[in-house]
C-alpha positions in Angstrom: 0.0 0.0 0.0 1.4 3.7 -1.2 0.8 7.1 0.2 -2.1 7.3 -2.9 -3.9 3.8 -1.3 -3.7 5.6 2.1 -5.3 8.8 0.7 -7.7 6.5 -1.2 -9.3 4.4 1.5 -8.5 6.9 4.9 -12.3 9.1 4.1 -13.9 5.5 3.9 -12.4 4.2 7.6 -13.2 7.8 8.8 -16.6 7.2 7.8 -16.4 3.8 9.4 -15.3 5.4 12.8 -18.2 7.7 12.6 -20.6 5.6 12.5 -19.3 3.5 15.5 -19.1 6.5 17.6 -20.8 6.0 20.6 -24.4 8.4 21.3 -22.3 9.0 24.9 -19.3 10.6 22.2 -21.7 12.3 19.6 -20.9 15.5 21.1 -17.2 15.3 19.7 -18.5 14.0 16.4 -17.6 17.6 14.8 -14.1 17.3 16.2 -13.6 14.4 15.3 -14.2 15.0 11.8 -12.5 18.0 11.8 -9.4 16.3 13.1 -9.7 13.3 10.4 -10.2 15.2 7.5 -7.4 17.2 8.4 -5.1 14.9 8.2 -6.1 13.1 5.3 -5.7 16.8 3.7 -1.9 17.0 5.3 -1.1 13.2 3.5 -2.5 14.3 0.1 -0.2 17.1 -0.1 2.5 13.8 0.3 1.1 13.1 -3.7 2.4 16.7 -4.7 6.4 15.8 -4.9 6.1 12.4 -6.8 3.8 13.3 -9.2 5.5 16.7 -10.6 8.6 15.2 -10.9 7.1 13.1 -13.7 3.9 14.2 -14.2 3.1 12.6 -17.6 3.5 9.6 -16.0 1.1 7.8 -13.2 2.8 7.4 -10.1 2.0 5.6 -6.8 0.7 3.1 -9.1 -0.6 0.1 -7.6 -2.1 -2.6 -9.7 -3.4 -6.0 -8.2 -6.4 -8.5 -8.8 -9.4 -7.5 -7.5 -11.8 -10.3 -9.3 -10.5 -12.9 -10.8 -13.8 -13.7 -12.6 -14.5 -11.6 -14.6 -10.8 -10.2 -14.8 -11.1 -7.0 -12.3 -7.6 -5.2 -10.9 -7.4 -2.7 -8.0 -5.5 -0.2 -10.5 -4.8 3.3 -9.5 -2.5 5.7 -9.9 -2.2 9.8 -10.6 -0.6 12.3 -13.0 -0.6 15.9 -13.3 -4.4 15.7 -14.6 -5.3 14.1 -12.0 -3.3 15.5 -9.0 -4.8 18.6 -8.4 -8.1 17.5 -8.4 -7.4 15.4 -5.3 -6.0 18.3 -3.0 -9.0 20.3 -3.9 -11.5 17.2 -3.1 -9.5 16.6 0.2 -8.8 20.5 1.2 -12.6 21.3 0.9 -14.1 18.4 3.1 -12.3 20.2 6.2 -13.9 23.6 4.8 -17.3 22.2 4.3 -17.4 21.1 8.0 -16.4 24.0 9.3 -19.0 25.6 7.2 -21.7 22.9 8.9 -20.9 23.7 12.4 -23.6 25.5 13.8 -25.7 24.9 10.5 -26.0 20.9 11.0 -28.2 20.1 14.2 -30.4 16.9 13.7 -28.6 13.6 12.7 -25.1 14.9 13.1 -23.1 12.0 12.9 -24.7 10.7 9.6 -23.9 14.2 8.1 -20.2 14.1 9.0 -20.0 10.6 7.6 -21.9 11.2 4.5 -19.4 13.9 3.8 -16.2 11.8 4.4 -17.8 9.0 1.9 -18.3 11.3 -0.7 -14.7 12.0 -0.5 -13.9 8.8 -0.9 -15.9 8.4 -3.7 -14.5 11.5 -5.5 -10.8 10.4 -4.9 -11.4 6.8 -6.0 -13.2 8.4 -9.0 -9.6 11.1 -10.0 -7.3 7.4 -9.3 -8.8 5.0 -10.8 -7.2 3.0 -14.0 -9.6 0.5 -14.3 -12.7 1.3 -15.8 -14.8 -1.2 -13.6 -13.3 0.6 -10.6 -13.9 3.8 -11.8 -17.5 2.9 -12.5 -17.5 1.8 -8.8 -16.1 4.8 -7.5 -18.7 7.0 -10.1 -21.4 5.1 -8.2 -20.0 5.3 -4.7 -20.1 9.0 -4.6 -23.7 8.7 -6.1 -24.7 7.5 -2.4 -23.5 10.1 0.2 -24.4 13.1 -2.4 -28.2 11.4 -3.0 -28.6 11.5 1.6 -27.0 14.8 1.6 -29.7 16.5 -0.5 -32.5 14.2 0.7 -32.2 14.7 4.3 -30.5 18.3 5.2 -32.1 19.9 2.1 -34.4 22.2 2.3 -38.2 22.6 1.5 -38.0 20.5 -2.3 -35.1 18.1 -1.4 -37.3 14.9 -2.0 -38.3 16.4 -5.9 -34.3 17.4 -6.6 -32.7 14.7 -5.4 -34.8 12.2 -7.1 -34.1 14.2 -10.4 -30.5 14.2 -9.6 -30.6 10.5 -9.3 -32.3 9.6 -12.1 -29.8 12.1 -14.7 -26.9 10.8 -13.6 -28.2 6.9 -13.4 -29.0 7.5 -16.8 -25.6 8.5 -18.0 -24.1 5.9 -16.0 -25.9 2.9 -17.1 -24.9 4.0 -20.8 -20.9 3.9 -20.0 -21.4 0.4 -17.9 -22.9 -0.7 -21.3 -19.7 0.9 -22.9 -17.3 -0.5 -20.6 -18.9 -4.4 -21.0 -18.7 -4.2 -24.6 -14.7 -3.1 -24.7 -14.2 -6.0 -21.9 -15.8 -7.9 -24.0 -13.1 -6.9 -27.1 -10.0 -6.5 -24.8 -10.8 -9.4 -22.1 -10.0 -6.6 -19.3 -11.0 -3.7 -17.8 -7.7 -2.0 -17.2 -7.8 1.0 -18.8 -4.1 1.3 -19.9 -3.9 -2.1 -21.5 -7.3 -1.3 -23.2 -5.4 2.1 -24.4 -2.6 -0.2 -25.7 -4.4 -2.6 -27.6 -6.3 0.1 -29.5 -2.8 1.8 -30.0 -1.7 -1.7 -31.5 -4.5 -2.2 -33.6 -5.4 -5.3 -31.4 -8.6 -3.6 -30.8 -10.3 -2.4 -34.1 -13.3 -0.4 -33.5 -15.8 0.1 -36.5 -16.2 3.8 -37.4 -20.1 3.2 -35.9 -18.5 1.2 -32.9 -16.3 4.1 -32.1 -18.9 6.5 -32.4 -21.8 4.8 -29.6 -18.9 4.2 -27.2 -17.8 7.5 -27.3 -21.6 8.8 -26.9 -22.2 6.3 -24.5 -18.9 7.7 -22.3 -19.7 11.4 -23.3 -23.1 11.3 -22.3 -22.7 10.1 -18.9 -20.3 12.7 -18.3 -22.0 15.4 -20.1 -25.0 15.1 -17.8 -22.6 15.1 -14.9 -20.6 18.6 -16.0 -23.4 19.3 -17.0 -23.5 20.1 -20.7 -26.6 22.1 -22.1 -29.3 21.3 -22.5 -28.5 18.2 -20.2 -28.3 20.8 -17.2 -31.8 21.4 -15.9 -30.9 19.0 -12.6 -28.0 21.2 -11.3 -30.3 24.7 -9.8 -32.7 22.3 -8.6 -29.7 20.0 -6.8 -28.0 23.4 -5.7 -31.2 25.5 -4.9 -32.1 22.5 -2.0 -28.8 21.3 -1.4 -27.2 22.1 2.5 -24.4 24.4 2.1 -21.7 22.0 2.3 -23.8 19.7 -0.2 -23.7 22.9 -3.0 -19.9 23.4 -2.0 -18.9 19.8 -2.8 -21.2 19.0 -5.5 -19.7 22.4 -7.6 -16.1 22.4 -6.7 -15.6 18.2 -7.4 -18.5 16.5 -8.4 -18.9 18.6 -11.3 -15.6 17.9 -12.0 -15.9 14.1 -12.3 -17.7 14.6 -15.6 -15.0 17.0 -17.2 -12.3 14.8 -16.1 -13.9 11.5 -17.5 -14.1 13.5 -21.1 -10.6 14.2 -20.7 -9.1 10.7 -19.3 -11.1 8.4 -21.5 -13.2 10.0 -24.3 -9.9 11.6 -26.0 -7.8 9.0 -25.9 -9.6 6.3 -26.6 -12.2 7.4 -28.7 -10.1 10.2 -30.7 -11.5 9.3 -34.5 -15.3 10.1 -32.8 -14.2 13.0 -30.4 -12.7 15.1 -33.4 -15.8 14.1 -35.6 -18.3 15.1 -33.2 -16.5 18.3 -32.1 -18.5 20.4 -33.6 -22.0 19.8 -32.3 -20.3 19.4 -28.9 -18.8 22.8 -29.0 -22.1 24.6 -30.3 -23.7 22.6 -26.9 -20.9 24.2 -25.2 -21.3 27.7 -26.8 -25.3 27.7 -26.2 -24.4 26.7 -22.3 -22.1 29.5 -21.8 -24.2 32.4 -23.5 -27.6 30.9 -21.8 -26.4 30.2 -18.6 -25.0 33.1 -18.4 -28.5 35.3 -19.4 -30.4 32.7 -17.5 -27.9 33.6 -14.2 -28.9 37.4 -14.8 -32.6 37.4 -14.1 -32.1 35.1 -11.2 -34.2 36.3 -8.3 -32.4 33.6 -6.2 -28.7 33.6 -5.0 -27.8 30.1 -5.0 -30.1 29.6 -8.6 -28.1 32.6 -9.7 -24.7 30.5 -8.8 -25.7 27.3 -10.5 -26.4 28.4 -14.0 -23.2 30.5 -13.6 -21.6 26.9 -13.1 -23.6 25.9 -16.3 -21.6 28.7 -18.3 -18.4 28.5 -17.1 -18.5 24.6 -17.5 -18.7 25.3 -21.0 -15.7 27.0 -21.3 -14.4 23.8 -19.9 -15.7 21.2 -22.7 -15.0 24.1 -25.3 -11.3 24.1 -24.4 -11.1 20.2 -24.3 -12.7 20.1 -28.1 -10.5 23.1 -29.5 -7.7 19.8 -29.7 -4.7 22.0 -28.9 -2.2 22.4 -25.7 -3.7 25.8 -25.0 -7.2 24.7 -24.9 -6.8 21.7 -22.9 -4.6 23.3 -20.2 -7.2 26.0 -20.3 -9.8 23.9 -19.6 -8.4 21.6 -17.0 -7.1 25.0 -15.3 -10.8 26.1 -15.3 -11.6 22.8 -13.8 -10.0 24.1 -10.7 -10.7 27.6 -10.9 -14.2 26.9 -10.9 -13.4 24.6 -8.2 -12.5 27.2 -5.8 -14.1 30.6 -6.7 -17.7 28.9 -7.2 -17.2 27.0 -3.9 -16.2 30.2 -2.2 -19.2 31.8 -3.9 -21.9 29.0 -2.6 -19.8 29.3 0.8 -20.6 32.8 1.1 -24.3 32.5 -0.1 -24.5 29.8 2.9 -23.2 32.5 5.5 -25.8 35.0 4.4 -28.1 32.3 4.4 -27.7 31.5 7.7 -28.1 35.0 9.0 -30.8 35.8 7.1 -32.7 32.2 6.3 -33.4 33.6 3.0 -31.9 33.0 -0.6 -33.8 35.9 -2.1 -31.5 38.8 -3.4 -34.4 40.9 -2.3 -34.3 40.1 1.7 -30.4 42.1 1.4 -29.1 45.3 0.4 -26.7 47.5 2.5 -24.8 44.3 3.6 -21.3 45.9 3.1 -22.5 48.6 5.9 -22.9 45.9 8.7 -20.6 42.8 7.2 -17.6 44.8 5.7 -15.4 41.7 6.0 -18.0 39.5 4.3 -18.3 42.0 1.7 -15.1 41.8 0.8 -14.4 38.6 0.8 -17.6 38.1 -1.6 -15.8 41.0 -3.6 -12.8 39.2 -3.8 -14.4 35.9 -5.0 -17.0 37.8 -7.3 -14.0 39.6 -9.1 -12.6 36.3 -9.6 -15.3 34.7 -11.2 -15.8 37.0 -13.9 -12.4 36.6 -14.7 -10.4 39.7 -13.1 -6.8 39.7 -14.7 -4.3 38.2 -11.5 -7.0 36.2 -10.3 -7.8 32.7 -11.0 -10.3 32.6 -13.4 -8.6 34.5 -15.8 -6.0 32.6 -16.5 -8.1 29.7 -17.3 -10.6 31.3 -19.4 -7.5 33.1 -21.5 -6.1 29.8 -22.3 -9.3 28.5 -23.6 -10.2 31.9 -25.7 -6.6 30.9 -27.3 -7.0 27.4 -28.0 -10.9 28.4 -29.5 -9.0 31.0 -31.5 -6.3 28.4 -32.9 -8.8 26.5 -34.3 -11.7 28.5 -35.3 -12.1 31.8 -34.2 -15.6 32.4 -34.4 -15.7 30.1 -31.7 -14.0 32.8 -30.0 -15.9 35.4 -30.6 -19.0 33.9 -29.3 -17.4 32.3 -25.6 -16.3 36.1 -25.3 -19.6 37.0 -24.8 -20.4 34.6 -21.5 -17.0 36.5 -20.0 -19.2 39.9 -20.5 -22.8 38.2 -19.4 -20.7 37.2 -15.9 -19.8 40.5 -14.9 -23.3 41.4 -16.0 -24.8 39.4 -13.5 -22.3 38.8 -11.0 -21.6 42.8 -10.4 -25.6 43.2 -10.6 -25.9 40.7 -7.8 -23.1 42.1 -5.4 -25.0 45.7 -6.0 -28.2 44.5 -5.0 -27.6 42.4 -2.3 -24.3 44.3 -0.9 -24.7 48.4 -1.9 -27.2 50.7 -1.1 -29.7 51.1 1.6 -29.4 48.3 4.6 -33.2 47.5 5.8 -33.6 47.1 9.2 -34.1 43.6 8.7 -30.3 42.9 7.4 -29.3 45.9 10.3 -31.0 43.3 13.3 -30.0 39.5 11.6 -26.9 39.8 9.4 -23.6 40.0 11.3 -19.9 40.3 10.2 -18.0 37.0 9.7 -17.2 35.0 12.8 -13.4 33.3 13.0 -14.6 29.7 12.0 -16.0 31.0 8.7 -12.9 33.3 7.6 -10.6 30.1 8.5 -13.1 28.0 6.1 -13.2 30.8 3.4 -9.2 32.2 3.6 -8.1 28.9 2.0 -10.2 29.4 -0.8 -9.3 33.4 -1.4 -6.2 32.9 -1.2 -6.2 29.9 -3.5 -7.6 32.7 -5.9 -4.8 34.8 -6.0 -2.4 32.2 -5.9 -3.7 30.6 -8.9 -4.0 33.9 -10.3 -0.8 35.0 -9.9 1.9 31.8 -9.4 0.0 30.0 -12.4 3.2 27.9 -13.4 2.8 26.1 -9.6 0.0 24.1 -10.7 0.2 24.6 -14.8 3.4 22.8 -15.1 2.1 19.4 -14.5 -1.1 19.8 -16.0 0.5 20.6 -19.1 2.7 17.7 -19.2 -0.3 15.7 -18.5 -2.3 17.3 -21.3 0.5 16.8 -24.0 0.3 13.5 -23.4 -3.6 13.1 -23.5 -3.5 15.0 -27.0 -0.3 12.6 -28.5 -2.9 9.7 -27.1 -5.8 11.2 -28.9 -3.9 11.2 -31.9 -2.9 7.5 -32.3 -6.4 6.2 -32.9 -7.0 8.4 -35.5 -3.8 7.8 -37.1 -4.3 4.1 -37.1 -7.6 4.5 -38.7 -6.3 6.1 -41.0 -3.4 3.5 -41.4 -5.8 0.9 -41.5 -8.0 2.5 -43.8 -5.8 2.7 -46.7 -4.7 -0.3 -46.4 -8.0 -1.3 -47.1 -8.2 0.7 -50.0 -5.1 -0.7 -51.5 -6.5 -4.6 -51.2 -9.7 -3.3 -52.6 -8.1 -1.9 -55.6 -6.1 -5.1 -56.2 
């Protein structure tokens, strides 16, 4: 077992421990949450060295047989892609229970464990290298995410978490299809011999056979990111979702579906991913301009938020699908980006919330006059999701607008225009709800931010500047990672090709 198994499995025994807590303990539930997720943040940081010394390469690789029947392995490992999606997932579980301190009251325990299983699911799904684990892992993190909604959500938590449940079971039952029938051609599910048997020719795909596996994959995570118009479960999820719940399920859960495009549509299914570009990226396009108008005439904060996540998610898959190093790294560097200044932003939303028990922009105004350290800390994270130059999100979004440019500029032109829409609403929102006039209603509820809630949002801020500013910390092994997914996406197409004209050559004797 490497540092990677450890990080792996510790959020599962964590949630183990929880559960056996004694009732005559439950009053140190919290802390001891707190304390575990804590230090399964301080051994993740462990992965950092290994994996940017080589990070085109997986390391803390451990490959064993799971199943023998059919032939299952316990394969993990990470590279650059994959790294920095782990920190984030185990940096904001700590956050997200300091968030739920005073918040969570009934069934405590459960909550804190519910969290701590997600993680593991997330973890398991950003390691994984066989695609039967993966699928595992996918479904894992399913579980916690459907209790988390259910039970601490508010008033229509039954209605969104059913719809939430159904989207992504949809997807998912199309890639288990996918994944049986390439078992079925390769006689394994490990996903680097299944990459080096369609590099060999050993697997030949038919050009219809390519196409329905890469849908089936696509799909699954295009509901999950999710791509418009397969987005109408995410306000709904977010709108009912605890605070904690909307924090997780926007920073990584999201991110599950833009990382499975990445890992496995490209490089195995590179013929079909360049064919079908095109439509993807007009879905993408239409996301980030409707989103983004849909976001302005929000009347609720957290509604407001998720359709922002719909826009900015496109600039993800429309980087991925521009095919070149700029828009890839662009779009995996949105990936976290969005990560952190969206789960900032549903932070903040939750600490007004619980002041004021009311999502409406209406029930502020004047907040700046009796929270000016909230106020500027929502400043901070509103300036850095619309993409203020030496914060985060502009960085991420400038790569993309490159790699769109490369290949076709109008492309360009119109993801330009969801940049514009975010100020639009974003400033609009922090006018309303922060400038002007404080009712006496904010005056008597809303208070300045307490200690616990700048320790849980500091990380996060000053994540935003880091990123914004030291962009070569993280970009580095991202890009190596991303050269490698684009050489990988290459190959099938190239042996298609290959294979192709050989065909033509036997025909024509």
């Amino acid at each position: 077992m490497n540092l990677l198994d450890l990080v792996i499995f510790a959020p599962a025994i964590a949630f183990l421990l929880l559960l056996l807590i004694p009732k005559s303990m439950e009053a140190n539930v919290k802390t001891i949450a707190l304390a575990l997720s804590l230090i399964i943040f301080a051994a993740s940081l462990g992965l950092i060295g290994g994996v940017t010394a080589e990070p085109a390469k997986y390391t803390f690789e451990t490959n064993c047989q799971w199943i023998e029947t059919p032939n299952i392995r316990y394969h993990t490992g990470i590279d650059g892609l994959s790294l920095w999606l782990i920190i984030l997932s185990t940096l904001l579980t700590p956050l997200c229970i300091l968030i739920s301190w005073n918040y969570i009251q009934d069934r405590v325990k459960m909550f804190y464990a519910f969290l701590l299983l997600l993680e593991f699911g997330v973890i398991g799904v950003f390691a994984a290298l066989d695609l039967f684990l993966f699928y595992v892992f996918w479904e894992v993190t399913l579980v916690p995410m459907y209790f988390l909604i259910g039970i601490w959500g508010h008033d229509r938590r039954i209605y969104a978490t059913v719809k939430f449940f159904l989207y992504t079971m949809a997807g998912s039952v199309l890639m288990l299809a996918a994944i049986l029938y390439l078992y079925s051609q390769g006689g394994t599910f490990d996903y680097t011999v299944l990459l080096q048997l369609l590099r060999d020719g050993r697997i030949h795909l038919s050009h219809s056979a390519q196409t329905y596996l890469f849908l089936a994959f696509f799909l699954a995570f295009a509901i999950k990111v999710p791509l418009w118009p397969l987005h109408t479960w995410l306000p709904d999820a977010h709108v009912e979702a605890p605070t904690a719940g909307s924090v997780m399920l926007a920073s990584v859960m999201l991110k599950m579906g833009t990382y499975g495009i990445v890992r496995f549509c490209l490089p195995m299914f590179g013929n079909a991913a360049r064919e079908l570009a095109s439509p993807i990226v007009m879905c993408a396009l239409i996301g980030i301009s409707v989103g983004a108008l849909v976001a302005l005439v929000q009347p609720n904060m957290k509604k407001l938020v998720a359709y922002s996540s719909v826009s900015h998610l496109g600039f993800v898959v429309l980087g991925t699908f521009a095919f070149n190093q700029q828009g890839l790294d662009g779009a995996v560097y949105q990936m976290l980006n969005h990560g952190v200044s969206t789960g900032a932003l549903f932070m903040l939303v939750g600490f007004l919330y619980e002041r004021q028990h009311s999502l409406e922009i209406k029930a502020y105004g004047g907040v700046a006059t009796v929270a000016p350290k909230l106020a500027v800390a929502f400043m901070i994270t509103t300036l850095a999701s619309i993409g203020l130059p030496l914060l985060n999100n502009f960085v991420g979004e400038f790569l993309v607008l490159q790699g769109a440019a490369i290949t076709n500029f109008r492309w360009a032109v119109f993801a330009a225009l969801g940049v514009i829409f975010s100020a639009c609403y974003m400033l609009w929102l922090y006018q309303r709800a922060f400038l002007g006039e404080t009712p006496d209603d904010v005056k008597h509820h809303v208070t300045d931010i307490g200690t616990r809630e700048l320790v849980a949002i500091a990380p996060l801020i000053v994540l935003m500047v880091w990123m914004g500013i030291g962009t070569s910390t993280f970009l580095a092994p991202i890009s190596a990672a991303n050269a490698k997914i684009l050489e990988q996406s290459k190959v099938n197409v190239e042996h298609l090709a290959t294979t192709g004209a050989k065909t033509e050559v036997r025909n024509a004797h």
